[in-house]
C-alpha positions in Angstrom: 43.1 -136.5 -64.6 44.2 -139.7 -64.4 47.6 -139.4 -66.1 48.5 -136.4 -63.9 47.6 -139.1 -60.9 50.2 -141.8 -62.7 52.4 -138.8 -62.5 52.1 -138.0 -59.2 52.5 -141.1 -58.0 56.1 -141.7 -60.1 57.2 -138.2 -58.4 56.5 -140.1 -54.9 58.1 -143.1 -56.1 61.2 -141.0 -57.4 61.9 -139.6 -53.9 61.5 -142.2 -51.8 63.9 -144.1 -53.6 65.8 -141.0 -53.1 65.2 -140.8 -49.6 65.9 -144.5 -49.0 68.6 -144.6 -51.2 68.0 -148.0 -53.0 64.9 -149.3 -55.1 64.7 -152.1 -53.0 64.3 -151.0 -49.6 61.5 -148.3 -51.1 59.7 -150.8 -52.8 59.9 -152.9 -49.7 58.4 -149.7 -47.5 56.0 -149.5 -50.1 55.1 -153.4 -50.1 55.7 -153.7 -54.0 58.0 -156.1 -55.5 61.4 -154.1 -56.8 61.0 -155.3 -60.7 57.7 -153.5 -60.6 59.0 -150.1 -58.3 61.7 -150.4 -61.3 59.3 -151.0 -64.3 57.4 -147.7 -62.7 60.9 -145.8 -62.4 61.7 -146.3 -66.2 57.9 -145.5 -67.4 58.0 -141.9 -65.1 62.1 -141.8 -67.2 60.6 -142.3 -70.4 57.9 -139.9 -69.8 60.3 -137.1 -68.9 62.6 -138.0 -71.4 65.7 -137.9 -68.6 67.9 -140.6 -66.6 66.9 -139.8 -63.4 69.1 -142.6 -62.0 72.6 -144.4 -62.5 72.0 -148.2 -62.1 74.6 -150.5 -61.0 74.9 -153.8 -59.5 75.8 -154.7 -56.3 79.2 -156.1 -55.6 
């Protein structure tokens, strides 16, 4: 039960970083810091075994 929670929660995570567009700004609606929005986007990645996003840095 509890690790079909986790993933329930990392399917919510993954869309409202899609909806927002950015990590940052759905961690901030979340009130989470980013590093650990990210650390949760990679675990839910490794999980499913697929790159869910393309990470670049900001110019």
């Amino acid at each position: 039960m509890l690790k079909l929670l986790a993933k329930s929660y990392a399917t919510f995570l993954f869309c409202l970083c899609d909806q927002d567009g950015s990590l940052t700004r759905a961690a901030n609606q979340l009130h989470i810091s980013q590093p650990a929005f990210s650390y949760a986007n990679a675990q839910f990645e490794s999980d499913l075994q697929v790159k869910l996003f393309d990470r670049k840095a900001n110019d």
